[in-house]
N, C-alpha and C positions, 0 to 999 in steps of 0.2 A: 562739907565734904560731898563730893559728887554720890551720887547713887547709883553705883556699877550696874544695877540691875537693869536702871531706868535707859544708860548709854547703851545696854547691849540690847534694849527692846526699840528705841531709835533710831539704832545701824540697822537691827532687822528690817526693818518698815520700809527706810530710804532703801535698803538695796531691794524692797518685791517690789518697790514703785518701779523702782529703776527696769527691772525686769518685766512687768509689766508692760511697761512704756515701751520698751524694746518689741515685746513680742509682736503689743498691738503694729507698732510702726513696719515691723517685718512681713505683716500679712497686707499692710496698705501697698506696700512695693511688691508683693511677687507677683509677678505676671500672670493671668488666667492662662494656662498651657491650654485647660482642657476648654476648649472651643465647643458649646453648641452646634450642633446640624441637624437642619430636619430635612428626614431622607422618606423618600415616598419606593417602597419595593414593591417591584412588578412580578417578581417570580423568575423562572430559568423557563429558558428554550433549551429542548433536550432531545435530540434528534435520534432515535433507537433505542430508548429506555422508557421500560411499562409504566403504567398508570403508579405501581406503588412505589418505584425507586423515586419515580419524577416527585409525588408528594412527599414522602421523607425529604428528599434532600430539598428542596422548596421549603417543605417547612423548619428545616436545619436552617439554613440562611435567614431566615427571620424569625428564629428563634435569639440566635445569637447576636440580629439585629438588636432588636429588643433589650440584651443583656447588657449590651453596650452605655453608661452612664449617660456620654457627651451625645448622644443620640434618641433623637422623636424620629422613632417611627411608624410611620402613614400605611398598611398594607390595600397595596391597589392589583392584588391579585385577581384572573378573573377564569378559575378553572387551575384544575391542576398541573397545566405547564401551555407556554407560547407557539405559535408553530414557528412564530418568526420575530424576531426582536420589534419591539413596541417602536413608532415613530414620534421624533422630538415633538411632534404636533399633541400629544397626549401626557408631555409633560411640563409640570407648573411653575413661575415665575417664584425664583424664591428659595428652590426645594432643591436638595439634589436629587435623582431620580437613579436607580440602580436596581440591575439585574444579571442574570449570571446564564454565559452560552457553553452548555457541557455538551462537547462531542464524543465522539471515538476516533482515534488519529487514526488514519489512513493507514490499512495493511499490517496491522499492531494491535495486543493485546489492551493498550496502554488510554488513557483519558486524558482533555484537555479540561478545565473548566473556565472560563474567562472570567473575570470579574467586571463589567462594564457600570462608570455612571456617566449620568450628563448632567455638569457643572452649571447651571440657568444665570449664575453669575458671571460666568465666563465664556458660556454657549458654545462647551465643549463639551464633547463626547471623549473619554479618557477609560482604556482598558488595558487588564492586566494578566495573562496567561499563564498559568500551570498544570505540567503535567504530570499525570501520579499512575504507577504501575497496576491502578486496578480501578473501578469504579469506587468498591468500599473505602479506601482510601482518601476516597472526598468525604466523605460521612466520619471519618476519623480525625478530619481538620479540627484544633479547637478553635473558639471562635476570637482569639487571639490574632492567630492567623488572617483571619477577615478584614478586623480594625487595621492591623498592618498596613494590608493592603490598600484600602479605601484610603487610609492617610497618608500612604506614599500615594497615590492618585492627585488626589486632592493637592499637593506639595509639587503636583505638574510631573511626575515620572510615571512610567507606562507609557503606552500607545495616546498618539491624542490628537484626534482630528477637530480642528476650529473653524466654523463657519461664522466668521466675521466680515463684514461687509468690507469690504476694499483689500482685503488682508489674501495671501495667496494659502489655497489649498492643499490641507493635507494627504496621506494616505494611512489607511489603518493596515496592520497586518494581523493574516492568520494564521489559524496554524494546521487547519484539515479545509476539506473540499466541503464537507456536512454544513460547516458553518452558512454554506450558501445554498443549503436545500431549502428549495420553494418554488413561490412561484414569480417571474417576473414577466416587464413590457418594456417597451420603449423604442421600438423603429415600428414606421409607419405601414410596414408590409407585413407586420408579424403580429400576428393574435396574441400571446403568449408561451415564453420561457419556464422548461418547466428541470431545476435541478433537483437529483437526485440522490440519497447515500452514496457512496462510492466513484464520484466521479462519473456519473451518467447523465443523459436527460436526454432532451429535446426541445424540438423546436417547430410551434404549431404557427403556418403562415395562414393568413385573409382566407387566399385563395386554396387553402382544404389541406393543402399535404401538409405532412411531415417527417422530419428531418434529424435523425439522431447524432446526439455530441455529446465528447467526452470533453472534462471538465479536470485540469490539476492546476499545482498554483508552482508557479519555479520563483523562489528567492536568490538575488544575488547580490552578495553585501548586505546593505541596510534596505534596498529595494526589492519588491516584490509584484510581480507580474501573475492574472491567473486569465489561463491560453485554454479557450474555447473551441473544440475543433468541429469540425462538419466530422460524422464517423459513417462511410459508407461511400458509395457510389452516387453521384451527382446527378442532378434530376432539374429538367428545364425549371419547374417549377418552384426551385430555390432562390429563381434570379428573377422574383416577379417585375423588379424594375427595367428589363430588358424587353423587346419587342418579342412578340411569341415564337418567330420564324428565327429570329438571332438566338433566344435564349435554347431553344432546341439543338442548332448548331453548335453553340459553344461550351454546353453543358457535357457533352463527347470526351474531351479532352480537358475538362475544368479542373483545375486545382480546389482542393479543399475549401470551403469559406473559413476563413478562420478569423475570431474575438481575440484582442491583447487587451488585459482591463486592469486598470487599479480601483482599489475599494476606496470611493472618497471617504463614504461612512458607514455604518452597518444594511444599509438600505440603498444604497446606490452605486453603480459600478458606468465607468467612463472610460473609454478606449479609444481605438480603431477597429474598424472591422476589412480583411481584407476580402474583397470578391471582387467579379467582373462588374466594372463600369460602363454604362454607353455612353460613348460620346463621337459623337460626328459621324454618324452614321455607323460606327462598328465599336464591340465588344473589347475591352481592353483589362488587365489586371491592375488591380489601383486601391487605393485607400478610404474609408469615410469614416468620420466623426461619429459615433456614438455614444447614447448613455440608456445604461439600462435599471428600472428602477422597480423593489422588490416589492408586490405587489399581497402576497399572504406566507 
């Protein structure tokens, strides 16, 4: 006669194999979701906020870095905040590279903060903008919030400008005039571009003078233009490319100089610039090819 006992210790056994076998086979197939990344943080540029807000929330972002499982992160902080976004040239093959540009919006109580990395796989620069009704407010993010972020990046959404060889050129957008305080170069007659909070600045030529402009960005649609203007009365000495005795006469009656630019990447701006041209012997209004590129 069978031994009930021995059938029902049997059936046990074959069905924890079974189960077994199962479980093992169900962790061979599921997918790794959680992907590795190693992320090198630079820290925030933070254009009107003290030494202590800059370090909290600096080290809130790589704090929460850190916290993150699917994440090695590098801290390549050097001080407690940037005056100006780091250039790809200081970041590693390999790694993604990430930092965060917190303004004050323009004319408003209100904050931007940007989340920006560059892709070294992809040799993109990809960023992602919110605004929050107070500065504390970014210090209230959990870091939940962050991972989101960086993974909708990463997944190719955001802002994303690609500098790939043959491939055509993006533009990034922003969202305040701050984000472009510094200092800049780039035409051959001009020392340095110097912006400022609030849509101000200037503009210091070779030859001694200088020149004040005002600075806003006009978006229309999914494009975005930001219009540099000459701000004052016109002075021979703006059009050092003209003849001394032309640019004297024509500077009387001159129209503004004025920059139209788009932001190719955090560091670089490419337009036209309008002002008087010589050509064939007299002064005319016309166009030229610029790029201006952010120097500190």
């Amino acid at each position: 006669m069978i031994n009930k006992r021995n059938v029902l210790r049997h059936a046990f056994n074959f069905s924890l194999k079974k189960i077994t076998v199962f479980v093992f086979a169900a962790f061979l197939f599921i997918p790794c979701f959680a992907q590795k990344y190693s992320i090198d943080y630079f820290g925030i540029v933070a254009t009107g906020v003290d030494d202590n807000m800059s370090k909290m929330t600096s080290d809130l972002y790589y704090t929460q870095l850190c916290e993150i499982n699917s994440y090695t992160v590098q801290d390549k902080r050097n001080g407690i905040r940037m005056s100006s976004s780091p250039s790809t040239d200081e970041f590693e093959d390999g790694k993604i590279s990430l930092y965060a540009v917190i303004t004050k919006k323009d004319n408003s109580s209100k904050w931007i903060s940007t989340i920006t990395i560059y892709d070294s796989s992809r040799k993109a620069t990809l960023s992602e903008a919110k605004e929050y009704d107070s500065f504390y407010k970014i210090l209230m993010e959990p870091k939940s919030t962050l991972q989101e972020t960086i993974s909708s990046l990463l997944s190719g959404n955001g802002t994303a400008v690609t500098s790939s060889s043959g491939g055509s050129k993006g533009s990034a957008t922003i969202q305040s005039t701050e984000f472009l305080s510094g200092t800049w170069d780039g035409e051959d007659t001009i020392d340095k571009i110097v912006i400022m909070r609030g849509g101000r600045g200037f503009v210091i030529f070779k030859n001694g003078s200088s020149m004040n402009i005002t600075v806003e960005i006009k978006t229309s649609g999914a494009s975005q233009s930001i219009i540099i203007t000459q701000n004052g009365k016109a002075n021979a000495s703006f059009f050092p490319e003209l003849p001394r005795e032309v640019a004297l006469k024509e500077a009387i009656n001159a129209e503004p100089i004025k920059w139209v630019f788009n932001l190719d990447d955090n560091d670089t701006l490419t337009g036209t610039k309008s002002t008087l041209i010589y050509s064939n012997g007299a002064a005319s209004n016309g166009t030229l090819n610029v790029t201006w590129k952010r120097k500190s």
